[in-house]
N, C-alpha and C positions, 0 to 999 in steps of 0.2 A: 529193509527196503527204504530207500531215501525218495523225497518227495522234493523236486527240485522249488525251492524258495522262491517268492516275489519280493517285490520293493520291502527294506522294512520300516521305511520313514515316510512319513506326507509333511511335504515342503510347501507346498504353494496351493490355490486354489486350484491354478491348471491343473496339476496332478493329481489331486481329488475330482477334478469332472473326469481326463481320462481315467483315473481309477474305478469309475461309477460305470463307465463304459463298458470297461474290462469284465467288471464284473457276469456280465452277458456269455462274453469270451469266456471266461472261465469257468462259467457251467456249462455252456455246450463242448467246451474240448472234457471235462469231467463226465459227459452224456456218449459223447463220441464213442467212445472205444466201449459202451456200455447199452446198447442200444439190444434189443431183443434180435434170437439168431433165429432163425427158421431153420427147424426143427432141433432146438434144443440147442443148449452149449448155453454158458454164463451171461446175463445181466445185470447193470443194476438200476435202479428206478431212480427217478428224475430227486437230487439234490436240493436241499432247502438251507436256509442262510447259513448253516452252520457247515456244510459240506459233508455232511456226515449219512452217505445214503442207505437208504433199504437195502437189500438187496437180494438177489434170486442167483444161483446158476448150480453148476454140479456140485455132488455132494461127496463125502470123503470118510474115511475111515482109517484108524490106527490097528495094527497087527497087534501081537499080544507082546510087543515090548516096546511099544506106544509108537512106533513110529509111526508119521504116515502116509497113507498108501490110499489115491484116488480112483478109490473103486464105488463110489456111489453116484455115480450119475443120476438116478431115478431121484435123488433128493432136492431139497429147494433152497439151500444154500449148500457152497464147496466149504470145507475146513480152512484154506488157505482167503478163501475170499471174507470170510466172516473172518477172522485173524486181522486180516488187512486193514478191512473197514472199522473193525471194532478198536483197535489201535489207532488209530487215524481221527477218529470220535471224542477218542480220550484227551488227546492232544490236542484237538482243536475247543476240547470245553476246558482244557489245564490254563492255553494261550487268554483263553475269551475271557476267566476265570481272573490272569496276573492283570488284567487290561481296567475292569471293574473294581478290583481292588484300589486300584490309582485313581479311578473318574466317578463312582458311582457314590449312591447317598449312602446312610451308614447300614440302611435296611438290605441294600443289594450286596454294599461289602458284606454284608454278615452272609447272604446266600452265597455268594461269590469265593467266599472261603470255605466253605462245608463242599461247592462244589468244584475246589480246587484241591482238598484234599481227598475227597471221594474217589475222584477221577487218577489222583496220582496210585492211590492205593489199588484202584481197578487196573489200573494197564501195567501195574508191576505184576500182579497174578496174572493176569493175559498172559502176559510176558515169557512167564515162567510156564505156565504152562504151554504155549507155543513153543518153547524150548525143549519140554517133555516129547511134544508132537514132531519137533523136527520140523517149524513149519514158520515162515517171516512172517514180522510187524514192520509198521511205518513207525517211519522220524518226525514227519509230518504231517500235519494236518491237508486236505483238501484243497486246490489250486481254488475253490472257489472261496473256502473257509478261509484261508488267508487273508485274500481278496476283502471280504466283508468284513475280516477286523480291522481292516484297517481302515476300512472306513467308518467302521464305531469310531475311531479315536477322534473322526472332526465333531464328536458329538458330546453334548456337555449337560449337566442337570439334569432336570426330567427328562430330555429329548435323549439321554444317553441309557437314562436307569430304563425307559421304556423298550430302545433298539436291543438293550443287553437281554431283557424279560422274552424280548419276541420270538431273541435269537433261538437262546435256552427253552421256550417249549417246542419249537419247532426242531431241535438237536435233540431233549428226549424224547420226541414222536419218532424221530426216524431212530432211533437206536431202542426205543422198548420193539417196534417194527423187524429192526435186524435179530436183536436176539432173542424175539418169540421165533424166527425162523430159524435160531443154531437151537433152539432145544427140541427142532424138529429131526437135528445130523441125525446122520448112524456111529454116534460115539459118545460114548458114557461119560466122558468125560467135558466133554463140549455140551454136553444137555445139561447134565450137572451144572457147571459155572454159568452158562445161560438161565437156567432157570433159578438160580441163588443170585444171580443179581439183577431182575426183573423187577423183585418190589423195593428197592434202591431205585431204582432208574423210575419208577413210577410215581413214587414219593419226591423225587426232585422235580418230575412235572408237574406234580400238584403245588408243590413248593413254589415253582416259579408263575403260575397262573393264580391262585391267591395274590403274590404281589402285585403283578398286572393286572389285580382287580377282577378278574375271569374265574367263572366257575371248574371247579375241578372238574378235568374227563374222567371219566370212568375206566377204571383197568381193563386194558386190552386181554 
């Protein structure tokens, strides 16, 4: 599933303030289509700089030759909606990931590369297993995730290693969030790879708030 592109260059200052505008745009049209339904059916919860959100709606299950088959509604994530999101997360922490490697100091490149290669290695097993399940990933990152890398890139020195640190805990809050709810599915196989890669994703939040000076959270 393709995630259609924004700009991929800032040319001018104008284009950086209406970029900075944008960015509003592009978490309400990300909220839009994800808004709570009365009486049930799919949401997802409000997006933080990384685009990469929580999220809630029906739930799913594989038959006994993996495909699958949306039959859990009573659940609190869908198969297909945790696929999406979780895809989508990875890509936007791979992009945020090549961008730090180029602008940050050498403490952040050193993060920046454990979580560019963490992140490739996770959405290829995603992948694969989504492929088991008979069930799409994204191309792309989040219209709003876009959006804010590119506005890291008017950012330089501290001011840049600080918005990359910000980004990065506030993308593993929302992703230890989504996949403490896929190890809630009804599929053995989705609870599994969610719950083997939770203390991964919690180590890179502690990762990234140690350098931002901040105390580590506590495992969710």
């Amino acid at each position: 599933m393709k995630r259609p592109p924004i700009l991929q260059t800032l040319r001018t200052p104008a284009t950086a303030l209406l970029l900075s505008a944008a960015i509003g745009c592009a978490h309400a049209a990300d909220q839009a289509d994800t808004q709570p339904m009365v009486g049930g059916g799919d949401r997802v919860e409000q997006s933080g700089p990384t685009g990469m959100p929580a999220t809630t709606g029906s739930g799913g299950s594989a038959d006994t030759q993996g495909t699958f088959s949306d039959s859990g509604a009573e659940m609190g994530i869908g198969v297909e909606q945790f696929f999406s999101d979780a895809s989508a997360q990875n890509i936007a922490a791979i992009e945020a990931a090549e961008l730090a490697l180029e602008q940050g100091s050498e403490a952040v490149k050193t993060y920046a590369q454990q979580m560019h290669g963490a992140h490739r290695q996770n959405n290829r097993d995603l992948r694969e297993l989504a492929a088991t399940l008979q069930v799409e990933t994204e191309d792309d990152p989040a219209l709003s995730a876009q959006a804010e890398q590119l506005l890291l890139k008017l950012r330089d020195g501290d001011d840049f290693d600080q918005a990359y640190l910000d980004n990065q805990i506030v993308a593993h809050q929302q992703a230890i969030a989504l996949y403490n709810r896929a190890a809630q599915i009804d599929n053995e196989q989705v609870v599994s790879f969610a719950k083997a890669t939770l203390p991964t994703l919690q180590e890179h939040l502690e990762q990234a708030q140690k350098l931002a000076g901040r105390a580590p959270a506590q495992p969710q």
